[in-house]
C-alpha positions in Angstrom: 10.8 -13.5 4.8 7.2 -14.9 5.9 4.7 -14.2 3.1 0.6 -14.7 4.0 0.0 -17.0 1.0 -3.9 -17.5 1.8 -5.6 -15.9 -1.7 -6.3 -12.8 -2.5 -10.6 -13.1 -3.0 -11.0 -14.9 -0.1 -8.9 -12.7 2.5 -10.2 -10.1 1.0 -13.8 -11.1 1.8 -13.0 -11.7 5.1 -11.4 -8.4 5.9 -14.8 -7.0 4.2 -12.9 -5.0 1.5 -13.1 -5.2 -2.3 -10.0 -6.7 -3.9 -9.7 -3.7 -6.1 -8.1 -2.0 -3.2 -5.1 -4.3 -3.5 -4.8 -3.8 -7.8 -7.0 -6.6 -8.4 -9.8 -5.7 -10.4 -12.1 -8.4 -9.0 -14.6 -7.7 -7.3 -16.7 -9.9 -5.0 -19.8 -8.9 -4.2 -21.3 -11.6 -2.0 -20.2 -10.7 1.7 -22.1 -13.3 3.0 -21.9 -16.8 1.1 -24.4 -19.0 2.1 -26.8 -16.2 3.9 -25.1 -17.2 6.8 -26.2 -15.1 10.1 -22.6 -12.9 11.0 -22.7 -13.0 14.7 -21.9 -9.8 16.3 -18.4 -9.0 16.9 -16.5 -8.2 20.3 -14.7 -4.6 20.7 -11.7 -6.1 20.3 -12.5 -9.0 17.7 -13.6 -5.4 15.5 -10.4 -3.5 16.7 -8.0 -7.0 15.6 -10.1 -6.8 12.2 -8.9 -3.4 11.2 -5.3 -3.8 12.0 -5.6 -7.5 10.2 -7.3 -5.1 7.2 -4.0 -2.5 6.9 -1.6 -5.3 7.3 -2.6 -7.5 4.5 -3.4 -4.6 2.2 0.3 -3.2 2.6 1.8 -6.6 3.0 3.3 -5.7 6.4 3.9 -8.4 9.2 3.1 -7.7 12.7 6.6 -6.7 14.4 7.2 -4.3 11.4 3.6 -2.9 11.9 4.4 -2.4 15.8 7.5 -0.8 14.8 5.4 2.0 12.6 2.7 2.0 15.6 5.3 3.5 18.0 7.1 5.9 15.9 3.4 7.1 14.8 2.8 7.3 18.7 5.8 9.8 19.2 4.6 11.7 16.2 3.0 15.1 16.2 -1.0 14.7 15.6 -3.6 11.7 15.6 -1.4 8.5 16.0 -3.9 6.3 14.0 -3.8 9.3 11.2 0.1 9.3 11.2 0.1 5.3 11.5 -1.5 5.7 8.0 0.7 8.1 6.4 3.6 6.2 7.4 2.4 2.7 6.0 1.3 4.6 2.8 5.1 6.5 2.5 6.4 3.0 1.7 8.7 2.8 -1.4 7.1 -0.7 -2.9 3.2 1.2 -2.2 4.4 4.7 -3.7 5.7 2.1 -7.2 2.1 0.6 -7.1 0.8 4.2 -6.5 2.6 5.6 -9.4 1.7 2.9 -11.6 4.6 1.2 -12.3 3.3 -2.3 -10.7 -0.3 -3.8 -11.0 -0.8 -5.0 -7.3 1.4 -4.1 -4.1 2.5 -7.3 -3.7 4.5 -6.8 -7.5 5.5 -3.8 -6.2 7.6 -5.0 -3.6 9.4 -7.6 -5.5 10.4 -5.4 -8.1 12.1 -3.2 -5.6 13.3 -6.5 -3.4 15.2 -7.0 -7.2 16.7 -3.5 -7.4 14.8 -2.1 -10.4 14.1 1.1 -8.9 16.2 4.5 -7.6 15.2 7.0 -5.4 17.3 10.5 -6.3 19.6 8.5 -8.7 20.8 5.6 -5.8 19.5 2.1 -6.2 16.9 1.5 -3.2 16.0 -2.4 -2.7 14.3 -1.9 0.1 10.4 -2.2 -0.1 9.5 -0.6 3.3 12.2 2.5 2.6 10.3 5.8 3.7 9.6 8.6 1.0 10.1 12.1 1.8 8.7 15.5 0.1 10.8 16.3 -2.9 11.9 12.5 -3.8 12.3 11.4 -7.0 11.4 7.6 -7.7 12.1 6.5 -11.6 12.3 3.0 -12.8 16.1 2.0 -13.1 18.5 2.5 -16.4 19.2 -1.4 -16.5 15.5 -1.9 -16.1 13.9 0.3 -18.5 14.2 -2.2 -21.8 12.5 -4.9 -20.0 8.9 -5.8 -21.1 7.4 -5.1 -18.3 8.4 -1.5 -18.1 8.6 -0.5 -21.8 4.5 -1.3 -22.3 4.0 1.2 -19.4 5.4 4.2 -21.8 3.6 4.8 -25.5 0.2 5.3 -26.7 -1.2 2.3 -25.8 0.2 2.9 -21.8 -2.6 2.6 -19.3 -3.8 5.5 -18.1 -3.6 5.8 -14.5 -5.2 7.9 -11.1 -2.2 9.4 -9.4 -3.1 10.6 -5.8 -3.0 14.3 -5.2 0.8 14.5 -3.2 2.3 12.4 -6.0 3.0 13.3 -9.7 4.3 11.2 -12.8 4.7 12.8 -16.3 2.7 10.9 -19.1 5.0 8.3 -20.7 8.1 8.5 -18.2 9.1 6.0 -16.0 10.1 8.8 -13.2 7.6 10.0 -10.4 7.7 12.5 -7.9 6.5 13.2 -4.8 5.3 16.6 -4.1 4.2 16.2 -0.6 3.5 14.2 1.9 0.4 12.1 2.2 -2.3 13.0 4.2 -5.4 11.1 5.5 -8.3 12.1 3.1 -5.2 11.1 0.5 -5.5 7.2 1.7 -8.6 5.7 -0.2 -8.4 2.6 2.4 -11.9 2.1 4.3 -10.8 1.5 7.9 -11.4 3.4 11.0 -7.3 3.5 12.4 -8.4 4.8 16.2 -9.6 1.2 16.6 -5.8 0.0 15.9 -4.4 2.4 18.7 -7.5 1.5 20.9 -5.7 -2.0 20.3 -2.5 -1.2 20.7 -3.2 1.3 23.8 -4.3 -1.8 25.9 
């Protein structure tokens, strides 16, 4: 599987968004190293930019991100809005959502290794598709390991669930209540220049 192994800080800088969207609590504040004149970008240099942006926060290479351009397209509503929703349905983005990994990038390989069931089956596939009503919950086998035992207990971090999912305090089991919707995705990027892009 082809990973983009260039680090986090400095993709991050170029993509003009702060690390802490990814789960890293970095944040760089310096956009412009050096005081370096930025020369003014073409339309489609800005439109590459924001599709570069969702891909590398979600981990998603370019023929899977086509894939979800075209079923958005055929969707009822704003494609660039349902492009969005679909990316953010993800199974390995609704486990860093609900807390149960740090980054996205954890995310996925703990559901590549199988610790994590969707309505009781076993799901080990990272780019799986939630639905309304599903229940997500950390594995039987799993639940002993350190990694998933600090997350339940006093000293568990504490963390901001967004408003169509729901995780009881101390469990390893989350649910989502509803589907996603666009003022549910905190991600700064304007989508219609992705299916300006893809519309050529």
């Amino acid at each position: 599987m082809a990973k983009n192994m260039q680090p986090i800080a400095k993709r991050c800088r170029a993509l003009g968004i702060s690390p802490a969207v990814m789960g890293y609590a970095k944040k760089n504040t310096n956009r412009n190293p050096g005081g370096q004149m930025r020369k003014k970008k073409s339309e489609y240099a800005l439109q590459l930019a924001e599709k570069q942006k969702v891909k590398f926060v979600y981990g998603i290479m370019e023929r899977q991100f086509r894939s979800y351009y075209e079923k958005a397209s055929r969707m009822p509503g704003k494609t660039g809005e349902n492009l969005l929703i679909l990316v953010e349905r993800r199974l390995d983005n609704v486990v860093y959502r609900l807390g149960f990994a740090a980054t996205r990038r954890e995310a996925r390989q703990l559901v590549s290794h199988a610790h994590f069931t969707v309505n009781g089956k076993k799901v080990n596939i990272p780019s799986y598709l939630v639905k309304a009503g599903d229940v997500v919950e950390v594995a039987s086998a799993s639940r002993s390991s350190v990694k998933f035992s600090k997350l339940t207990g006093e000293d568990a971090p504490v963390v901001a669930l967004p408003q169509w999912l729901d995780r009881e305090k101390n469990s390893l089991k989350g649910t989502v209540t509803k589907l996603p919707v666009r003022e549910d995705i905190d991600l700064p990027v304007e989508e219609h220049l992705i299916v300006e892009l893809y519309s050529k």
